[in-house]
C-alpha positions, 0 to 999 in steps of 0.5 A: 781585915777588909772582908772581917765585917762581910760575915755575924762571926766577923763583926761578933770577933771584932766587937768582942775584942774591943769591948773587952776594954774596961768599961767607963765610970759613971759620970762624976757629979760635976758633970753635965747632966742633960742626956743623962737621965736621972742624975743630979743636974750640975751646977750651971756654966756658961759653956752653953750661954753663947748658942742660941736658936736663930730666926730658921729656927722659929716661925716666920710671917709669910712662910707655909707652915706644915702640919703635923699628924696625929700621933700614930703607933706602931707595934715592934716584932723587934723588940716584942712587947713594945710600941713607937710613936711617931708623928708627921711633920707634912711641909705645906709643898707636900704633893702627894703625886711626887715622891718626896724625901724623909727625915727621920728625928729620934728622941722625936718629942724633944726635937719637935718641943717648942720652945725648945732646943732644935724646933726641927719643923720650923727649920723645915718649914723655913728652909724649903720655901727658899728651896735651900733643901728639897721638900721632905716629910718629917717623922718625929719617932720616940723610943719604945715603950711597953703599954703599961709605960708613960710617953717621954719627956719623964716628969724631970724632962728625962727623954725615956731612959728611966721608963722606956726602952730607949737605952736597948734601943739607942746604945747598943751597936747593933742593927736591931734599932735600924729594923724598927726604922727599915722593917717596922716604921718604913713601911708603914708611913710608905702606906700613907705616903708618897716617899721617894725609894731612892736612899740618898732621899733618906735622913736620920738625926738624934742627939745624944744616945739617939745620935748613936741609934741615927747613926747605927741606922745608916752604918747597918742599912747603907742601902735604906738611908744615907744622910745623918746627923749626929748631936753630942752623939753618946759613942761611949761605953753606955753600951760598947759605942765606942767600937764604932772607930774600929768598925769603920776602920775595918770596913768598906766604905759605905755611902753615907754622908754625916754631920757631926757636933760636940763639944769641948765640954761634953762630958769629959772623963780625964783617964778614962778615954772609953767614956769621954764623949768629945773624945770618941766624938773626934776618934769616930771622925778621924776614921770616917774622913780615913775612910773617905767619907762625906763628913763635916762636923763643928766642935764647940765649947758645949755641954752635954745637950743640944744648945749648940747642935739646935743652933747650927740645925739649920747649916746642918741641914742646908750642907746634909742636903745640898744636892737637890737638883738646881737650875742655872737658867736665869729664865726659869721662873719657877727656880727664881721663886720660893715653894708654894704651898701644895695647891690639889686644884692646880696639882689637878690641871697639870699637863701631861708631859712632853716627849722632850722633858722625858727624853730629859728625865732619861738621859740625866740632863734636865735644861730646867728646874721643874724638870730636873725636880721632877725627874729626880723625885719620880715623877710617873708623868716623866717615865719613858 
């Protein structure tokens, strides 16, 4: 069974099998309707009233605060006739000689919205000047769409699933999706960015349907990103998602490392266990923590949307990320001090490297921060 998903004819006998399980119903009215684009919004509740954005995620004085591109587009062969777009968020640490960390969002309009839930470009301005994660790009990517469609949010706040290509793209356990990412959207922002090759350097997040598409990334191309984040990840009969314990469970380990939240109140369906979405939600990582992977999740009282998940982004990104290099030597300055902002003119006068700090970079033990950073992003000056 291990070998079952090394082959297409492997995973297709696998997937068959446990999609023909009978599909969900669709959601009851009285259920929460945030990701659930098009249905009558439920009455409110209090599930959600408890989960508030904290001061990581808003702006704070005395921080560099990071700009944000132009939006950029790019054709898919993927899914022929269609279009991304996507914006960078660049930190103000950016240096453009250093390759730097990703962090890709899906559903990018609604990540960045501010205010709003998630508010991701201040959780990484905030959190990289107090080092407690590594400088990294930030790429806000929204779903395919055809010319002729408009850009989400729809006019109700709907994130695409009504006018985009978003429910092809985000809810069927596949790798198409993850080609639009590896083939499509990397190499393009690597042709106006310095960013780093190693894959443990590379992270995905959504919510929702763009949690499951995150996630899908990651499980298809283990080799190109590593690190996921998954809100009220939609791992249900949408599109056949609740395989993925199955998957998981038949494979090999794979080295990814993933946070996942839900909540109690997500989108239940008592008697139907393949549309419950904290269901699948626990059964995916019950199989992941079988399986020996790196998994930490929180289970809340939420809803369907990302009240909880926005709240706690910034621990998400503080433990998704805890293995930047880090230096213990109390003298050492640089360590000692929050990231300045990018200066060219300084970047411009630094000295050329000493025969000590590469024979550092080589052997893997570094005695300083700069160098240990500078090493373990790629420094040119660091090669031997």
């Amino acid at each position: 069974m291990k070998n079952l998903l090394t082959c297409p004819l492997g995973f297709l006998l696998l997937s068959a099998a446990v999609l023909a399980q009978p599909a969900a119903s669709p959601p009851p009215a009285d259920q929460p309707a945030a990701g659930r684009r098009g249905r009558a919004a439920a009455p409110p509740n209090r599930n959600d009233a408890f989960y508030k954005t904290g001061p990581d995620s808003l702006p704070m004085d005395g921080v560099p605060k990071g700009k944000f591109s132009e939006a950029k587009v790019i054709p898919s062969s993927v899914f022929p006739g269609t279009q991304h777009t996507y914006w960078v968020y660049v930190p103000a640490q950016y240096d453009p000689a250093i390759p730097t960390a990703v962090m890709i969002f899906n559903d990018g309009q609604a990540m960045k919205k501010s205010p709003g839930d998630v508010m991701a470009q201040n959780v990484l301005d905030n959190l990289i000047y107090r080092r407690e994660i590594p400088v990294m790009l930030g790429v806000f990517i929204n779903p395919g769409r055809r010319p002729d469609q408009p850009e989400p949010p729809e006019p109700d706040g709907g994130w695409g699933d009504r006018t985009t290509n978003r429910p092809d793209e985000y809810n069927t356990p596949n790798d198409k999706y993850g080609r639009v990412v590896v083939e499509e959207l990397m190499p393009a922002l690597k042709k106006e960015y310095n960013i780093s090759p190693d894959p443990a350097l590379h992270g995905i997040m959504g919510a929702s349907s763009g949690g499951c598409a995150a996630f899908a990334v990651a499980w298809f191309f283990p080799n190109d990103f590593q690190k996921v984040i998954t809100m009220v990840g939609s791992f249900t009969s949408i599109r056949g998602e609740y395989i993925y314990p199955e998957l998981v469970a038949a494979s090999d380990r794979k080295p990814i490392r993933i946070f996942m939240q839900d909540g109690r109140n997500d989108n239940r369906r008592p008697g139907n266990p393949n549309g419950d979405w904290f269901y699948q939600n626990v059964r995916l990582m019950q199989a992941l923590t079988k399986q020996g992977y790196e998994v930490n999740y929180a289970w809340g009282m939420n809803n369907h949307g990302q009240k909880m998940g926005g709240a706690i982004f910034p621990e998400m990104m503080r433990w998704l990320w805890r293995d930047q290099p880090v230096s213990t030597d109390p003298n050492d300055t640089v360590e000692r001090s929050f990231r300045p902002a990018y200066n060219p003119d300084a970047a411009a006068k630094k000295p050329a490297a000493t025969s000590l700090e590469v024979l550092e970079c080589s052997s893997g033990f570094s005695r300083t921060h700069s160098v240990a950073a500078a090493c373990s992003a790629g420094d040119e000056r660091l090669r031997s």
